[in-house]
C-alpha positions as CSV (number, residue, x, y, z in Angstrom):
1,X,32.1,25.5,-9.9
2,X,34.4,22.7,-8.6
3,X,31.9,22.3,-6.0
4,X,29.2,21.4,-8.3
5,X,31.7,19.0,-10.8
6,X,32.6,17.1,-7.5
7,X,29.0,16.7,-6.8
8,X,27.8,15.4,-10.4
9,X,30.6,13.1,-10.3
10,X,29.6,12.1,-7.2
11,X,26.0,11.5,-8.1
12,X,26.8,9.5,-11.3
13,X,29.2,7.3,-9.6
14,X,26.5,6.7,-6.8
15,X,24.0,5.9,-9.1
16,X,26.1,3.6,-11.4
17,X,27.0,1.7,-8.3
18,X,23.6,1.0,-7.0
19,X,21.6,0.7,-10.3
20,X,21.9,-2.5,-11.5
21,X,19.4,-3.3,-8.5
22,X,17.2,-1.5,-9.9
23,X,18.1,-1.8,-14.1
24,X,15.5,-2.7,-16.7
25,X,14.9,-6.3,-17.0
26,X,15.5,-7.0,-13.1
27,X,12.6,-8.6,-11.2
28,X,11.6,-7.1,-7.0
29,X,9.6,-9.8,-4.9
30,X,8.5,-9.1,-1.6
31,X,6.6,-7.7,1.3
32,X,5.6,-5.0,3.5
33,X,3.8,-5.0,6.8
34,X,1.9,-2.0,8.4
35,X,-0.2,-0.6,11.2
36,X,-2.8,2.9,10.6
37,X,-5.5,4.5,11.9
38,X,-8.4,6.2,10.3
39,X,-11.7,8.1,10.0
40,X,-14.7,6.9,8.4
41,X,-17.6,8.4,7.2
42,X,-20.5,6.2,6.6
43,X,-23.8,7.1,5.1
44,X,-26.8,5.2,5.2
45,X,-29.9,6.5,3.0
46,X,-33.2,4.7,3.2
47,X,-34.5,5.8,0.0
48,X,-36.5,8.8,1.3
49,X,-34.9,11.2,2.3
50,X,-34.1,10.1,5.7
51,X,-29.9,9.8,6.0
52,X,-28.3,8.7,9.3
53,X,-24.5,9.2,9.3
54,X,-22.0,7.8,12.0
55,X,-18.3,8.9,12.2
56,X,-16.6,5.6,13.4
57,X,-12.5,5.4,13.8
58,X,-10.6,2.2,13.2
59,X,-7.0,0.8,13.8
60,X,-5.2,-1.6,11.4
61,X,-3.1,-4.2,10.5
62,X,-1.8,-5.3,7.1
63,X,0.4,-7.5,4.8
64,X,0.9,-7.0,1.3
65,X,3.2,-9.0,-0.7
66,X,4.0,-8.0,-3.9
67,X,6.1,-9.1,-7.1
68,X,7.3,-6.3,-10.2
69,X,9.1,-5.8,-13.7
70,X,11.4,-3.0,-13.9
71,X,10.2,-1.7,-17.0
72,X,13.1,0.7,-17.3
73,X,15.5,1.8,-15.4
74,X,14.1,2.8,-12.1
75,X,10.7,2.3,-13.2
76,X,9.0,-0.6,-12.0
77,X,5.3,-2.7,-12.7
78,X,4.0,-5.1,-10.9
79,X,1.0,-6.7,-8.9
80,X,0.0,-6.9,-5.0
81,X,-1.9,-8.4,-2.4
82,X,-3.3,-6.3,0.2
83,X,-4.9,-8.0,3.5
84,X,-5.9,-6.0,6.1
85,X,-7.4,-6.6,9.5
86,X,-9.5,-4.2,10.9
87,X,-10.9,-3.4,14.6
88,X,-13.6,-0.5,13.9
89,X,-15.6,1.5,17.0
90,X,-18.1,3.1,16.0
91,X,-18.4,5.4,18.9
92,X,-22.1,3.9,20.3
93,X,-19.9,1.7,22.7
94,X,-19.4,-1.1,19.8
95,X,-16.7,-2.4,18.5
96,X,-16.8,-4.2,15.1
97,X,-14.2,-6.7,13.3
98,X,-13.8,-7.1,9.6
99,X,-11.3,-7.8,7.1
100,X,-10.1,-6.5,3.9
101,X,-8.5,-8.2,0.4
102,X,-7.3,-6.6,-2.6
103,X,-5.5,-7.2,-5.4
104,X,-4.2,-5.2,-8.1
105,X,-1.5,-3.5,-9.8
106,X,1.5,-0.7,-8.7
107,X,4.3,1.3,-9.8
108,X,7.5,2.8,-7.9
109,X,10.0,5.1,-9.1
110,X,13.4,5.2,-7.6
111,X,15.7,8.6,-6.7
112,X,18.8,7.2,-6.2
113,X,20.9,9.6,-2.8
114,X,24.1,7.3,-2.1
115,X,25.2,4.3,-3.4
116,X,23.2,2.3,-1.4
117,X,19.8,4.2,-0.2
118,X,17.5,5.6,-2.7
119,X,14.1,7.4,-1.8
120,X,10.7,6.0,-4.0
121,X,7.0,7.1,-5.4
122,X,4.7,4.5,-5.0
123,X,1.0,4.5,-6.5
124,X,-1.0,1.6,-6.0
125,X,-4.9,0.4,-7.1
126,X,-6.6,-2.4,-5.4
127,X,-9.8,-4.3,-6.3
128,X,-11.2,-7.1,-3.9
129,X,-13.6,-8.0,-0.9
130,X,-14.2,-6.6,2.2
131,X,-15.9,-8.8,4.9
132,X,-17.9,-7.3,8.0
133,X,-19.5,-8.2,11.1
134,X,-22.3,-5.8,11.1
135,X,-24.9,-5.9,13.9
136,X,-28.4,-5.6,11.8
137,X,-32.2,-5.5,13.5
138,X,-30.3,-7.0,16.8
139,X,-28.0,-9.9,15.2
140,X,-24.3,-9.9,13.9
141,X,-24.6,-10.6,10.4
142,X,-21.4,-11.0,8.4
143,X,-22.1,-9.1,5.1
144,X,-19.3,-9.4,2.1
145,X,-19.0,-6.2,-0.7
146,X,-16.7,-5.0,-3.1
147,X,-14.1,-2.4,-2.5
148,X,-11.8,-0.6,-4.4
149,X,-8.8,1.4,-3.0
150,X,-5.9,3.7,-4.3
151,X,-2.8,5.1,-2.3
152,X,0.2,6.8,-3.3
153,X,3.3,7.6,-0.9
154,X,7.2,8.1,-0.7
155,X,9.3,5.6,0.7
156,X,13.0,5.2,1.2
157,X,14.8,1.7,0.9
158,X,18.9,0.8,2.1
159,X,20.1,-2.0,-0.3
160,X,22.5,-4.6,1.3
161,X,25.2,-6.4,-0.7
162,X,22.6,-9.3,-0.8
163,X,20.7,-7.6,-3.2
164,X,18.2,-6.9,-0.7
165,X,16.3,-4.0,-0.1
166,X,15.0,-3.1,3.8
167,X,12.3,-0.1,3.1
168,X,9.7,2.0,5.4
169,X,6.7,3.4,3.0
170,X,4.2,6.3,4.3
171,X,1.0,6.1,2.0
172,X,-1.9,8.0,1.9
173,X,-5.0,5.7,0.8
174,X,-8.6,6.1,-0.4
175,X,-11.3,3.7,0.1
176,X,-14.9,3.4,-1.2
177,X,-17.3,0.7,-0.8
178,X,-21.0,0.4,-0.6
179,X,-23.4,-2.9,0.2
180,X,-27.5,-2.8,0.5
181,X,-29.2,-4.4,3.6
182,X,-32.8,-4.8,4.5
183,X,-33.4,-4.3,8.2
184,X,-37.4,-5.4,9.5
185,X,-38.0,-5.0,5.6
186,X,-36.6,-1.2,4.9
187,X,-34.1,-1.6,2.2
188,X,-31.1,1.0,3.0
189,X,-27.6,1.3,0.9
190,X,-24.7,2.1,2.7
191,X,-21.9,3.8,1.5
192,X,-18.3,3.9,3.2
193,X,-15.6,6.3,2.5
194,X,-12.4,5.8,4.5
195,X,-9.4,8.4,4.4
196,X,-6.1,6.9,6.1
197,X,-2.2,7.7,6.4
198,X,-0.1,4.0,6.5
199,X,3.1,3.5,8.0
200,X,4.8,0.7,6.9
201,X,8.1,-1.4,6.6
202,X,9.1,-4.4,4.8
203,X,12.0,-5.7,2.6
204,X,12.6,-6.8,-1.7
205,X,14.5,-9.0,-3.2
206,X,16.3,-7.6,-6.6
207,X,17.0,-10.3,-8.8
208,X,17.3,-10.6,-12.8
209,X,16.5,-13.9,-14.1
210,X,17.1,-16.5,-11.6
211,X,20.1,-14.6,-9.8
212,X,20.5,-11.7,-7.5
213,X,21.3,-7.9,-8.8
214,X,24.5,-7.1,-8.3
215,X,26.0,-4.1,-8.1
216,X,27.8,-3.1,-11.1
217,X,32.0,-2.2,-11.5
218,X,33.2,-4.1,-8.1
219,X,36.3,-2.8,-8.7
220,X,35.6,0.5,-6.2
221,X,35.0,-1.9,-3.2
């Protein structure tokens, strides 16, 4: 019983320590930077019946910087960037380029271990553009579509005495996009559904107003 006193107290004071980072009313600006691989499947259907689908993998890089609210305690909203640069082989011995911008909004909860580390939930939507370099009837054509995107992942930050947080994030993400070409006049739509795991790291700035978070009751330092 003493065991489990000692370890509520323990918790509560942790928590107390390390909140005010994360309080309702504070603001959390910055930016993460990643690398992934994935699996594609893409489908291309010419209208008739006739479907010709490629497996192609692709490697990653990406920045996303992001500013949020804290709602409530622990609970923050807020809105990202997402750009991502991506080298795709599509297993026929070519290798394409393209690149990747969203924007839209996220949420994090924070679960508070120590005084100064705290494991988070992230969920995350994007909306944007994606840009390719598609070979079509023997040319590289660069072809632009829309794209939308969801991911959702734990993460686990360390908060410094300079109200900042350094944080690593693994995210599971969805992708679907789809764009119509016409190659030697046969009109196909193509449809891309990407599955990926993201590994990334970053840092955030806690502030409320124009000042830093600070830790609250400085006395127990």
């Amino acid at each position: 019983m003493k065991k489990l006193m000692y370890s509520l107290v323990f918790i509560f004071l942790s928590s107390s320590l390390w909140a005010q980072y994360t309080a309702q009313g504070n603001f959390m600006m910055g930016s993460t930077i990643g690398f992934s691989a994935a699996n594609s499947k893409v489908t291309q259907d010419a209208g008739n019946g006739d479907e010709e689908t490629i497996n192609p993998t692709s490697t990653q890089f990406n920045i996303s910087p992001s500013i949020g609210y804290f709602l409530l305690d622990d609970f923050i909203l807020g809105i990202g960037l997402d750009y991502t640069s991506n080298r795709v082989d599509r297993g026929d011995g070519d290798n394409n380029l393209d690149s990747d911008l969203l924007f839209g909004p996220f949420a994090r909860y924070y679960l508070p271990i120590t005084e100064d580390m705290a494991f988070f939930l992230e969920s995350n939507f994007g909306f944007g553009n994606s840009t390719d370099n598609l070979e079509i009837g023997g040319e590289v054509q660069k072809i632009s579509t829309n794209i939308f995107a969801v991911g959702v992942g734990p993460g686990f930050t360390i908060f410094s005495t300079s109200a900042i947080g350094i944080e690593a994030l693994v995210q599971y993400n969805y992708a679907r996009s789809n764009f119509d070409t016409d190659i030697g006049g046969e009109k196909r739509n193509t449809t891309t559904v990407t599955n990926q795991f993201d590994f990334s790291i970053g840092f955030q700035l806690y502030f409320g107003g124009m000042e830093k978070a600070k830790k609250s009751n400085p006395r127990l330092y």
